[in-house]
C-alpha positions as CSV (number, residue, x, y, z in Angstrom):
1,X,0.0,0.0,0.0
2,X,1.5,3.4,-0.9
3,X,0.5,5.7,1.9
4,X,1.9,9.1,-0.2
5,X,-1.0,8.2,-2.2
6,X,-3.9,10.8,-1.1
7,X,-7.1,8.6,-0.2
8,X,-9.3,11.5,0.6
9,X,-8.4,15.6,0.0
10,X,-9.4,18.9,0.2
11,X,-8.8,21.7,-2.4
12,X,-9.5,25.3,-1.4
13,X,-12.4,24.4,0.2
14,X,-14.7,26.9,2.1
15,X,-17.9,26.9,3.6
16,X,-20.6,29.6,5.2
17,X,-24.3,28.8,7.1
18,X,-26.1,31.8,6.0
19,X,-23.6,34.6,6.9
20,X,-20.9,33.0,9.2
21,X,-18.2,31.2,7.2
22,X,-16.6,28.2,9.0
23,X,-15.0,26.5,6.7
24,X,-12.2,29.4,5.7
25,X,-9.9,27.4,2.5
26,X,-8.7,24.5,3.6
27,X,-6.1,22.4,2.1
28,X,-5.9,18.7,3.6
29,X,-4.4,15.5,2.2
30,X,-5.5,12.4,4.4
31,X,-3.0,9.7,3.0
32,X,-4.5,6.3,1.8
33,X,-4.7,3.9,4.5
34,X,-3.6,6.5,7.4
35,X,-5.7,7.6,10.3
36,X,-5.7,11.7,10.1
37,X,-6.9,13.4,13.4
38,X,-8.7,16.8,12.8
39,X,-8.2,18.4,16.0
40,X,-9.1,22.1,17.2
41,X,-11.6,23.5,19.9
42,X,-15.1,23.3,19.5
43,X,-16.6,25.7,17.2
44,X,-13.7,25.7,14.9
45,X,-15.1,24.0,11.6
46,X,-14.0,20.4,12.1
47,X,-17.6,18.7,11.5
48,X,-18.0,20.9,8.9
49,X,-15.4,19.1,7.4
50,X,-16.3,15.8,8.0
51,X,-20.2,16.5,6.7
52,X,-18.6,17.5,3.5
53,X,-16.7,14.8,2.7
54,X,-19.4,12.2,3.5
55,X,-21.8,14.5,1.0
56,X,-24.0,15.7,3.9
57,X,-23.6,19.2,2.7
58,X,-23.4,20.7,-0.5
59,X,-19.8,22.5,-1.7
60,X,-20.0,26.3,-2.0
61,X,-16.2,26.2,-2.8
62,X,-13.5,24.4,-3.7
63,X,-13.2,20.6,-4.5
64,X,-12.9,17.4,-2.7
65,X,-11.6,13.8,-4.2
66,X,-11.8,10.0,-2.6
67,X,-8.9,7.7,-4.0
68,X,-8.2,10.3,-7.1
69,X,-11.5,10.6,-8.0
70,X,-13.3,14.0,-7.8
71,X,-17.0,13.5,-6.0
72,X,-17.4,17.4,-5.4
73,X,-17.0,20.8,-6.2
74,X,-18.8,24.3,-6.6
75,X,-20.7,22.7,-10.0
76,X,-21.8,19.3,-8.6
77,X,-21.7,16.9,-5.6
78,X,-21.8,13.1,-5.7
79,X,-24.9,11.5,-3.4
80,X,-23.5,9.9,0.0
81,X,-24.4,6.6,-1.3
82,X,-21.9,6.5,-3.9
83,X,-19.1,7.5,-2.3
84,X,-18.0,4.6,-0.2
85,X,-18.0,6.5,2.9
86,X,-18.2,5.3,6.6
87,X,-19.9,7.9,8.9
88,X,-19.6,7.1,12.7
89,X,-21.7,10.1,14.4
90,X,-21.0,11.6,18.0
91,X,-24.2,10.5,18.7
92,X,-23.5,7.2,17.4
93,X,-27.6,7.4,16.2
94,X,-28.5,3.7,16.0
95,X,-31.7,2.7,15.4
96,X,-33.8,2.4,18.3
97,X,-36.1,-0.1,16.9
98,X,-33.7,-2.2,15.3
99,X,-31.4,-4.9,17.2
100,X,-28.0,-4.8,17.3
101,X,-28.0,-7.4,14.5
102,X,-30.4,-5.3,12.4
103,X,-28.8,-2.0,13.0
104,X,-25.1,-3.4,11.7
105,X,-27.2,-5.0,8.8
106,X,-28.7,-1.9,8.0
107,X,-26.5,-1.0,5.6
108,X,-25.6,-3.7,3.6
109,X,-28.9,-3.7,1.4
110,X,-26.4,-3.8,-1.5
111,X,-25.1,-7.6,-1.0
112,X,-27.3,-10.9,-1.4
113,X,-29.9,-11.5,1.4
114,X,-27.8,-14.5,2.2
115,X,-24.7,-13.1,3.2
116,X,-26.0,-10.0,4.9
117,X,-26.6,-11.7,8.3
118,X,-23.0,-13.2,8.2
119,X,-21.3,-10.2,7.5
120,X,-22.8,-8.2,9.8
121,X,-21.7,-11.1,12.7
122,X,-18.5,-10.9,11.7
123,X,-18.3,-6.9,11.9
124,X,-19.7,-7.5,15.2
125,X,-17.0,-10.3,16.3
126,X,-14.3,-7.7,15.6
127,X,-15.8,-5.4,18.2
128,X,-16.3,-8.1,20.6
129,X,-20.6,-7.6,20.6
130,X,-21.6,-11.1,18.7
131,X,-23.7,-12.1,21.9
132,X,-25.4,-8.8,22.1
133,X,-27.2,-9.3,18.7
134,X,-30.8,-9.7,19.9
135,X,-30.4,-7.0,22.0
136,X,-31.1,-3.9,21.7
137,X,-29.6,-0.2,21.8
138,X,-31.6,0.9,24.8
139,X,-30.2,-2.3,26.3
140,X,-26.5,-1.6,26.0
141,X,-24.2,0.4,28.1
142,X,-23.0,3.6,26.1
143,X,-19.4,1.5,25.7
144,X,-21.2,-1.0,23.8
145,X,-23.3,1.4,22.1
146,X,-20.1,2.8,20.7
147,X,-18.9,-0.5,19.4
148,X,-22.0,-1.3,18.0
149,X,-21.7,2.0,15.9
150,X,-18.3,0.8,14.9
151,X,-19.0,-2.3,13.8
152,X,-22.2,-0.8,11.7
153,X,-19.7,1.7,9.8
154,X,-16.7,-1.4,9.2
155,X,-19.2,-3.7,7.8
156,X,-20.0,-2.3,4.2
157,X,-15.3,-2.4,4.6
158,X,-15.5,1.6,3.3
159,X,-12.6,3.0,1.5
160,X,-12.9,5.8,3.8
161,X,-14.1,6.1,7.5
162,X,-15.0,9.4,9.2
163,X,-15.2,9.5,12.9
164,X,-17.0,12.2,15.0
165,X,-15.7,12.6,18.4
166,X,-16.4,9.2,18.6
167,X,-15.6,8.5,22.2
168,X,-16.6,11.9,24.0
169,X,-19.1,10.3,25.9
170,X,-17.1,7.8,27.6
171,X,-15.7,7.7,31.1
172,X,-11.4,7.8,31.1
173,X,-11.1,4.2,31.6
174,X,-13.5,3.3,28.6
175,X,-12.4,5.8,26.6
176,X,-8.7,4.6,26.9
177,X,-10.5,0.6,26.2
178,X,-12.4,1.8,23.1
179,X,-9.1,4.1,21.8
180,X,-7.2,1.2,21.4
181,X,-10.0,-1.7,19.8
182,X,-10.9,1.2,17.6
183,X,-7.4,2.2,15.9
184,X,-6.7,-2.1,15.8
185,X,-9.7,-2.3,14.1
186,X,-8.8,0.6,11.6
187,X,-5.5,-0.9,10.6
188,X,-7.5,-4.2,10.3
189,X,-9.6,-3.0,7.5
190,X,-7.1,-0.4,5.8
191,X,-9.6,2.0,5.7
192,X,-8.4,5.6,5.1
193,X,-9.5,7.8,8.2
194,X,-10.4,10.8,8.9
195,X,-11.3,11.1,12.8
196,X,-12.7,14.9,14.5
197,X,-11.6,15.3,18.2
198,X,-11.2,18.2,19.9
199,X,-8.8,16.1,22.7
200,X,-4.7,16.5,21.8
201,X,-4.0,13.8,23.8
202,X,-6.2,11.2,22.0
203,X,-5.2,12.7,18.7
204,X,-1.5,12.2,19.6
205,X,-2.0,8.5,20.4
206,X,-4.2,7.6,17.7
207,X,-3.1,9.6,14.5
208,X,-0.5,8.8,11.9
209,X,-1.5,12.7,10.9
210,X,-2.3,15.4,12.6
211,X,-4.3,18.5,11.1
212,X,-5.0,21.3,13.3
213,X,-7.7,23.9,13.1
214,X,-8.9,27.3,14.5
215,X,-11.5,29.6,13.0
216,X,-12.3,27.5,10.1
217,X,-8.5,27.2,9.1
218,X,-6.0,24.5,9.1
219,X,-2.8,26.0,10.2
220,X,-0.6,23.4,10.7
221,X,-0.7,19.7,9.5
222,X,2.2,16.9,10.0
223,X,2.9,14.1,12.3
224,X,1.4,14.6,15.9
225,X,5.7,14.9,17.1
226,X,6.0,17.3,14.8
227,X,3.5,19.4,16.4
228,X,4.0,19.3,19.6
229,X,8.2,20.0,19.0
230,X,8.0,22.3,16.4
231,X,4.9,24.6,16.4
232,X,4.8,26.9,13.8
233,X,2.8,29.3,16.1
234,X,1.6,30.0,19.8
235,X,-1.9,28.6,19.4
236,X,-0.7,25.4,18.5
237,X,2.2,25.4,21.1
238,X,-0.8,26.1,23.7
239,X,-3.2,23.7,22.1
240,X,-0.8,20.7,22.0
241,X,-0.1,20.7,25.6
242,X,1.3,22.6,28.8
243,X,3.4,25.3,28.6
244,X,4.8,28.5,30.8
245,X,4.5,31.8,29.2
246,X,6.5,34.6,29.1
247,X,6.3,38.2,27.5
248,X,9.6,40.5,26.5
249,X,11.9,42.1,24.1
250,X,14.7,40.9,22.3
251,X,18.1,42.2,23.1
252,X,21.3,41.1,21.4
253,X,19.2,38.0,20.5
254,X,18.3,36.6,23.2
255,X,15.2,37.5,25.5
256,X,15.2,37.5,29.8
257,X,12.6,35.5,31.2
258,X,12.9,34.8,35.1
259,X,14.2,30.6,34.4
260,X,17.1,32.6,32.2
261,X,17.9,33.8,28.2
262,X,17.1,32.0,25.8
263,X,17.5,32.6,22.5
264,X,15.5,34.7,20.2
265,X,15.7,32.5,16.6
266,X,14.9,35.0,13.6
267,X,13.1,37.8,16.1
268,X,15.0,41.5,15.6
269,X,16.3,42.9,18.3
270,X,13.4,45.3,20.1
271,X,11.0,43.2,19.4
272,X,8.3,42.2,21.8
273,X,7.6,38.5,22.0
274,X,6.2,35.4,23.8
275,X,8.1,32.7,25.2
276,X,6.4,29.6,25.9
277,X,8.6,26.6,27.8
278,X,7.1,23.4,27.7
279,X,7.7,21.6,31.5
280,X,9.8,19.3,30.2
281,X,12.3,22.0,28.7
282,X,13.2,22.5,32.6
283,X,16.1,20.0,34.2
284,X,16.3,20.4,37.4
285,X,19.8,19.1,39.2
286,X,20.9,20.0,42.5
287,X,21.2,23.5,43.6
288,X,25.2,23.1,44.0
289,X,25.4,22.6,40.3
290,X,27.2,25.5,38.4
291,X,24.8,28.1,36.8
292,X,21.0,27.6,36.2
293,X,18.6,29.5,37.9
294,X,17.7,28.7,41.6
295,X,14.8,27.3,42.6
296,X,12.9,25.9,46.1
297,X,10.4,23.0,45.5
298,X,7.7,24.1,47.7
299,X,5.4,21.4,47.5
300,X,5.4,17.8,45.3
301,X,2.2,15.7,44.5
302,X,2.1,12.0,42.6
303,X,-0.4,12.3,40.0
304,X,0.9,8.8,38.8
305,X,2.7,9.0,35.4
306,X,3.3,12.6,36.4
307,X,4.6,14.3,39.5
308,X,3.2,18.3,39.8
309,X,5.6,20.1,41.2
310,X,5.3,24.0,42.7
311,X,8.6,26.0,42.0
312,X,9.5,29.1,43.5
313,X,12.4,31.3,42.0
314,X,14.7,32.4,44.5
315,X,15.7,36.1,42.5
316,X,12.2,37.1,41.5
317,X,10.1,35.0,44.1
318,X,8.0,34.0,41.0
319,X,5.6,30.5,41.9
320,X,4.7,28.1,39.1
321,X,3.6,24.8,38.9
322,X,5.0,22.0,36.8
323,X,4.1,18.6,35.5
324,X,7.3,16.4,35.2
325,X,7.6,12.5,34.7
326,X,10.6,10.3,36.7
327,X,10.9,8.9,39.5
328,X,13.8,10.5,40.8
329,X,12.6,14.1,41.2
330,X,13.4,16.7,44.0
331,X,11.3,16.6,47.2
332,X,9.2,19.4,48.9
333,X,11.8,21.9,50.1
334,X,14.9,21.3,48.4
335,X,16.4,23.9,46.4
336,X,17.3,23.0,42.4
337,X,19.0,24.6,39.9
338,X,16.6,24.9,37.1
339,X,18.6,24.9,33.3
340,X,16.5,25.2,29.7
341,X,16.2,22.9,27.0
342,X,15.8,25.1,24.6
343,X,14.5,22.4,21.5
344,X,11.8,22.8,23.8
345,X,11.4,26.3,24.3
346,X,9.2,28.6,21.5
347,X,9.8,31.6,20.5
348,X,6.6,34.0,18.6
349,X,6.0,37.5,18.2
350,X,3.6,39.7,20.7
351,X,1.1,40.1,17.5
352,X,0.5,35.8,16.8
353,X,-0.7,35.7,20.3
C-alpha cells in the first residue's frame, strides 16, 4: 500500500451557514490507509469538514476527491451513497427499533440477502458484541453502544471512515478501552480515516496525521511529534499541551525571562515576543550545580505517570507549577538549579498571540 498516495483531500475548500463562514480554504491531504486526526476546539469547523466529505452538505467552494476521484465541487456533488464513505456520528444514532443485529445489517442492502446476516456477525466479532445481537440499543451500556456504531460503519469495509468525536461520551477508563479496539480495528480494514476530536492527547495517540484547526482554518498539519516540537505558532504550542508563558523584548538576540535567556531565533532585536517553555524543557539538578537558575520545590504531589511540582524562584520570588515525569525528582523543600532545553522552548512575536 502506498500511503503518499492521497485517499481523501481537500482543495480550497470553504464553507458559510447563511452569513458566518466556517470552513475558511482549507487544504488537507488524508493519505490512503492513514488515520488523520482533525483536531481544534469546538466551534472551529471540524464537523464541517467531516459533513462534506461524507456529501451531507453541498460544496459552495472548492473541491474534494476520494482515492483520485473527484465527488465534489462548486458545479456538482456526488450523493453519500456513492461515495463509499463510513460515517460514525457523535451520537453514534442507532436505530432504536432495530437490534443490534439489524442496525449493523442496515447498511448492507447492497449484498445478497444470504450473506447480509453473516457479515454483519463478523463486523460485530471484531468489536467483541456477537452475543449482544438480539439486544437492543436501549439495552446496551454507552461502551457498547459505541462498538455497536463501529461495527455498523466497518461492515460495508468503506474505503474511507470518518469518525466524530467518537468516544466523547465515555468515562477515562473506557475511553482509553475503546481508543485502542478502535485504531486495531482501523489498521485491520485499511480503511483511510479521517477522525474529528477536539482532545490533543487522543489525537496524539491515535493519528499517523495530525491536522489542526482554529476559526475554520487549518494551520498546521504533519505528524502529531512534529506538532507538539516544532509549532509553527503559539496557538498550536498552547493547544498541543502545557506550557509557561513569558512576554519580552529581544536584546542582542536573546530575550530575559525569570528561568534565564534564551534565544530569540529569527526575532529583531526590540522586538516584543512570547516565550512559551514546555515543562519538560526545565532539568532540574541540584542546587550546588554551576549556573542555572535557583529554585525551592515548595510542594510535590504523585499524579501517577506525572509528579506536579510548585517552584519558587529564588531572585524574583515568582511560583509556578509543573508537570514532570521520573521517579527521581526533588522533594518538597529542596532547592534546584533549574537549566533550559531550549529544543523545547518557542519563540513567537507579541502580534501571533
Amino acid at each position: 500500500m502506498n500511503t503518499c498516495l492521497p485517499g481523501l483531500e481537500f482543495a480550497g475548500v470553504s464553507h458559510a451557514y447563511a452569513t458566518e463562514t466556517v470552513v475558511q480554504e482549507l487544504n488537507l491531504v488524508v493519505p490512503v490507509g492513514s488515520l488523520t486526526c482533525l483536531l481544534g476546539p469546538s466551534g472551529c469547523g471540524k464537523t464541517t469538514v467531516l459533513r462534506l466529505a461524507a456529501g451531507l452538505e453541498t460544496l459552495q467552494i472548492g473541491w474534494i476527491k476520494i482515492n483520485g476521484t473527484r465527488v465534489a465541487d462548486d458545479t456538482d456533488t456526488s450523493p453519500p451513497e456513492v461515495r463509499d464513505v463510513g460515517l460514525m456520528f457523535q451520537e453514534y444514532a442507532l436505530f432504536p427499533h432495530l437490534t443490534v443485529l439489524g442496525n449493523v445489517s442496515f447498511g448492507l442492502d447492497a449484498l445478497p440477502a444470504e450473506t447480509r446476516e453473516t457479515t454483519a456477525k463478523a463486523a460485530l466479532a471484531q468489536v467483541g458484541m456477537v452475543g449482544a445481537a438480539n439486544a437492543y440499543p436501549h439495552m446496551l451500556s454507552g461502551g457498547e453502544q459505541q462498538r455497536v456504531a463501529l461495527a455498523r460503519v466497518v461492515a460495508p469495509r468503506p474505503k474511507i471512515m470518518l469518525l466524530d468525536e467518537p468516544f466523547s461520551g465515555l468515562d477515562t477508563e473506557l475511553r482509553a478501552s475503546l481508543r485502542e479496539d478502535t485504531l486495531r480495528l482501523i489498521k485491520e480494514t485499511g480503511a483511510t480515516t479521517l477522525m474529528v476530536t477536539h482532545d490533543p492527547m487522543e489525537a496524539m495517540l491515535m493519528a499517523d496525521h495530525v491536522a489542526l484547526m482554529h476559526n475554520g482554518r487549518v494551520i498546521q498539519a504533519g505528524s502529531p511529534m512534529d506538532l507538539y516540537r516544532q509549532p509553527e505558532s503559539s496557538f498550536c504550542a498552547r493547544f498541543l499541551g502545557e506550557v509557561i508563558d513569558y512576554v519580552g523584548f529581544v536584546r542582542s538576540g536573546e530575550v530575559v525571562t525569570p528561568l534565564g535567556s534564551v534565544p530569540a531565533g529569527g526575532a529583531e532585536d526590540g522586538e516584543e515576543v512570547q516565550i512559551l517553555i514546555r515543562p519538560e524543557a526545565l532539568h532540574l539538578d541540584q542546587e550546588t550545580e554551576v549556573g542555572g537558575v535557583k529554585a525551592k520545590v515548595s510542594d510535590q504531589r504523585d499524579l501517577g505517570p506525572h509528579t506536579k511540582l510548585a517552584l519558587q524562584l529564588e531572585e524574583s520570588g515568582e511560583q509556578f507549577h509543573v508537570n514532570l515525569s521520573g521517579r527521581d525528582l526533588p522533594s518538597a523543600g529542596s532547592k534546584v538549579a533549574v537549566h533550559l532545553d531550549f529544543s523545547m522552548v518557542f519563540v513567537f512575536p507579541v502580534r501571533d498571540r
